[in-house]
N, C-alpha and C positions, 0 to 999 in steps of 0.2 A: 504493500500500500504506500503510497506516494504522500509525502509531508508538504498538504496544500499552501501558498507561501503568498501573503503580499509583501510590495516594498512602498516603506512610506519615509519619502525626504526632499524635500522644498529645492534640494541640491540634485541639479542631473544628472551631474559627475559622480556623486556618490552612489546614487540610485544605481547608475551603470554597474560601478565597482561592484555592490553586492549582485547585480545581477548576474556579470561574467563568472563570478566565484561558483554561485549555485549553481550555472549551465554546467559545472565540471560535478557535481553531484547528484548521480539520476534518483535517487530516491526521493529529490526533492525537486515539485513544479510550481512553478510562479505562473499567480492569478492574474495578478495585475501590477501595477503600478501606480502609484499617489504622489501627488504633489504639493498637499497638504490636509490639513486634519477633517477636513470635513469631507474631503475627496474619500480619505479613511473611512470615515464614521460609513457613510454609502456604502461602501466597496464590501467593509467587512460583514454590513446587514445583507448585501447581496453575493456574496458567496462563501460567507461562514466558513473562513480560512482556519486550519490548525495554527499556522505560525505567522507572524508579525514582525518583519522588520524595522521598529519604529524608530524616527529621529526627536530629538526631545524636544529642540530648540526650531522650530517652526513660526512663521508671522503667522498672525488669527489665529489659529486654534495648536497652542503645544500639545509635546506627545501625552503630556500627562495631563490634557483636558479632554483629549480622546479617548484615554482609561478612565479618567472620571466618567464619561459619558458613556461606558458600554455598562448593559446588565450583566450581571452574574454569569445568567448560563451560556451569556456571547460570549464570553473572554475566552483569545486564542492565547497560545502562548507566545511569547512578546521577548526580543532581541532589542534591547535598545539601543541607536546609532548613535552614540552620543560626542561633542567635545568637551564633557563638563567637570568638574574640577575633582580633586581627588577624593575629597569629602564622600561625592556622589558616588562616587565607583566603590567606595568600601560600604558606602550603604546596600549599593546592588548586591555585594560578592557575601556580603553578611548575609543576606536570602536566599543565597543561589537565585539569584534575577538574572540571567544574559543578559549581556553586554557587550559592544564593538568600542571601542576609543578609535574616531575621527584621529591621524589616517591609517585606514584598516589593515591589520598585519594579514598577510594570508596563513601562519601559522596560528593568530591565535582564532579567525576564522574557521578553522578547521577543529579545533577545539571547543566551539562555540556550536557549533554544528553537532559535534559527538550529544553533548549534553542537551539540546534539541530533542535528538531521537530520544533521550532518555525521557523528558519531560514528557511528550506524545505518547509513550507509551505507560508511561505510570503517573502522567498531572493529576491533578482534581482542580479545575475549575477555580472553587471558594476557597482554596488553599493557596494558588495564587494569586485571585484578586486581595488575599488580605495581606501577603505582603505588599502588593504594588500599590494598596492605599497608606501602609505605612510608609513607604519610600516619599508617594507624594507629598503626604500630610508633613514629615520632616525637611525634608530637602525646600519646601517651597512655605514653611513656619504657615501652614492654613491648618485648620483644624479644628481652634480650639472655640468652644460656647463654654458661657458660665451655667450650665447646666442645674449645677449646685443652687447658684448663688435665683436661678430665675423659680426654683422649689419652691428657697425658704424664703425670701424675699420679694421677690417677683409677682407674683398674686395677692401679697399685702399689699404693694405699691399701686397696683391697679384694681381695689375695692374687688378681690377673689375674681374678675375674670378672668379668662384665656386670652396669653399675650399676642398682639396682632401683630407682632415680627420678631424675629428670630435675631440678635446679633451674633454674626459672625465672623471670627475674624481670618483675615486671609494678607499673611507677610504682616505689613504694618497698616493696612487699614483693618476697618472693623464693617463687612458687609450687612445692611439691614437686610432680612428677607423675609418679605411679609407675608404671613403662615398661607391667606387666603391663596397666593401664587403657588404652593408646593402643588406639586402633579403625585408625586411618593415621592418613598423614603427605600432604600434597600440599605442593607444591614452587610461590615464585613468586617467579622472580627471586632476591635475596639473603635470601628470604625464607623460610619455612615454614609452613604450619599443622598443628598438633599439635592431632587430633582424640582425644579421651577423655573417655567416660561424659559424654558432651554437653555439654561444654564443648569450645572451641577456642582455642588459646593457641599465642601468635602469637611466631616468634625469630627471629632471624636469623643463619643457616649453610645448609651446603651437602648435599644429600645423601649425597655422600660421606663427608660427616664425620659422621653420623647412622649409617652402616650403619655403619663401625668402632668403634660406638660399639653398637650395639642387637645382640640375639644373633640370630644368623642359623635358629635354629632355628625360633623367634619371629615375626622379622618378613622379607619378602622382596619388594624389588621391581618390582612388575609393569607399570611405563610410568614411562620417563625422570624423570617426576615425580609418580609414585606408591610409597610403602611400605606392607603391608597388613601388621597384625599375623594369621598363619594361622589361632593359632587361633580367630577370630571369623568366618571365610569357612564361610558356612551352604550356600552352593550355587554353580556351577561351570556356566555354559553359553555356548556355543559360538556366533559370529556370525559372521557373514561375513570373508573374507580373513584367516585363517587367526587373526581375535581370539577373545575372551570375558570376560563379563562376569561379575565374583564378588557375589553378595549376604552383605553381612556379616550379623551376627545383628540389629542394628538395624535392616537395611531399607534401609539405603544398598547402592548399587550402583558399582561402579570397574570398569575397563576393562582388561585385560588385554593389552595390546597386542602385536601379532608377534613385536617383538624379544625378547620376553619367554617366551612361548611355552614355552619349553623347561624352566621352572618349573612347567610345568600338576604336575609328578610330588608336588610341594610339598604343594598344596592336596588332592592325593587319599590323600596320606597322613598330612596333617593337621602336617609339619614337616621340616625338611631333616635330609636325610641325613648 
C-alpha cells in the first residue's frame, strides 16, 4: 500500500526538492501540491492524504493554523518543513513530530521517511493531534484562558450569568471571543480547539470546565470530546449503532456518539430544556 502524500510550501523551490526526493521512493505517491494553507485545508478534505508535508512559516494561513483547523479524525500524519529556530526543533524531536530543517539534507530525509512508514502503520490519530497542539500552544505562547479565575469570579462579576466572551490569549495579545460565534469545541489532551466564524483558537482546559462555564441551552455535548453550539446544527441523521451525525450550518459534520444519544431531544428542539 502506497503512503498517500501532499506537499505544502508557499516556496516552489522547496516544494520541488521534497518532490524529486519522494519520486526516488515508490512506496510513496504524491496527491498534490499546495501553495498555501488554505490551498491545504481543500486538498487534504479532498483526498484524505496519510502524510503531510507541511511548511510552518506560510503568508495567510501558517502551518500550525492549518493543524488548528483540521478535526481529529482528518489528521494525517505531518513532516514539518520548517527554518525555525532550535527551541522549535527540540520541541518536535521531544514528541517524535517529523521534521525537515530548511535546507533539506537528503540523508536526514531519508530518515525522516523511515519513521513515516513507522507512524502509518502504528499512529493513532488523537495521539498525534495532542502532541501537535502542544507544540502549537508552546512555541506560539496561545493557549492560555483564566478558566479558574472566570469559575470563581467570573459569574459574580456578571450578576451569575453566562459570560458573553471568552478571553483568550494568543502570544501577547488577549483574543475576545464571543461564546454566541463558537461553531464547537473538540477536545485534545490538555488541550482545546475553539472553532468560531472560521477561525480556531487554540487553550488549554478541560471540558468540564468549559461546560460550567458555557450555557447549557446553547451548547451541548455530543462525544467525550465534542461541544456543539445547537443553535448552528442544520441537520440530524442517523448511522449505524445506534450514532448520528449533525451538519452544522457551515458544512462541517460531528458525530454524535451513543453515549450521547439521549440528547438527540436537544437538536430537535433546537435547545435544552
Amino acid at each position: 500500500m502506497k503512503i498517500r502524500t501532499l506537499i505544502v510550501d508557499d516556496e516552489g523551490l522547496s516544494r520541488r526538492g521534497v518532490e524529486l526526493r519522494l519520486r526516488a521512493a515508490p512506496d510513496f505517491e504524491i496527491l498534490a501540491q499546495c501553495a498555501s494553507g488554505r490551498e491545504a485545508l481543500a486538498a487534504i478534505q479532498q483526498y484524505k492524504p496519510d502524510l503531510v508535508f507541511l511548511d510552518i512559516q506560510m503568508p495567510g494561513m501558517s502551518g500550525f493554523e492549518v493543524l488548528a483547523h483540521l478535526p481529529q479524525e482528518s489528521l494525517p500524519v505531518v513532516v514539518f518543513v520548517t527554518a525555525y529556530d532550535q527551541y522549535a526543533i527540540q520541541a518536535f524531536e521531544a514528541r517524535a513530530v517529523d521534521y525537515l530543517l530548511k535546507p533539506i539534507d537528503d540523508a536526514r530525509f531519508t530518515a525522516t521517511l523511515t519513521r513515516v512508514r513507522e507512524h502509518v502503520r502504528a499512529r493513532t490519530a488523537a495521539d498525534q493531534r495532542d502532541r501537535l497542539l502542544q507544540i502549537i500552544a508552546e512555541i506560539t505562547g496561545c493557549g492560555e484562558l483564566a478558566l479558574d479565575e472566570l469559575l470563581e469570579r467570573g459569574r459574580q462579576a456578571i450578576d451569575g450569568r453566562r459570560p458573553e466572551v471568552l478571553p483568550i490569549r494568543q502570544g501577547r495579545e488577549t483574543v475576545r471571543v464571543p461564546v454566541a460565534s463558537i461553531e464547537w469545541i473538540d477536545a485534545a489532551g490538555d488541550y482545546m480547539c475553539i472553532h468560531a466564524t472560521g477561525d480556531t483558537h487554540i487553550l488549554r482546559g478541560t471540558m468540564k470546565e468549559l461546560e460550567e462555564i458555557l450555557d447549557p441551552k446553547l451548547f451541548q455535548r455530543v462525544h467525550r470530546s465534542t461541544i456543539v453550539n445547537l443553535r448552528l446544527v442544520r441537520s440530524l441523521r442517523a448511522h449505524m449503532n445506534g450514532e448520528y451525525f449533525l451538519t452544522l450550518e457551515g458544512g462541517h459534520e460531528l458525530k454524535l456518539s451513543r453515549t450521547y444519544r439521549g440528547k438527540i431531544e436537544y437538536f430537535l428542539s433546537g435547545s435544552a430544556s
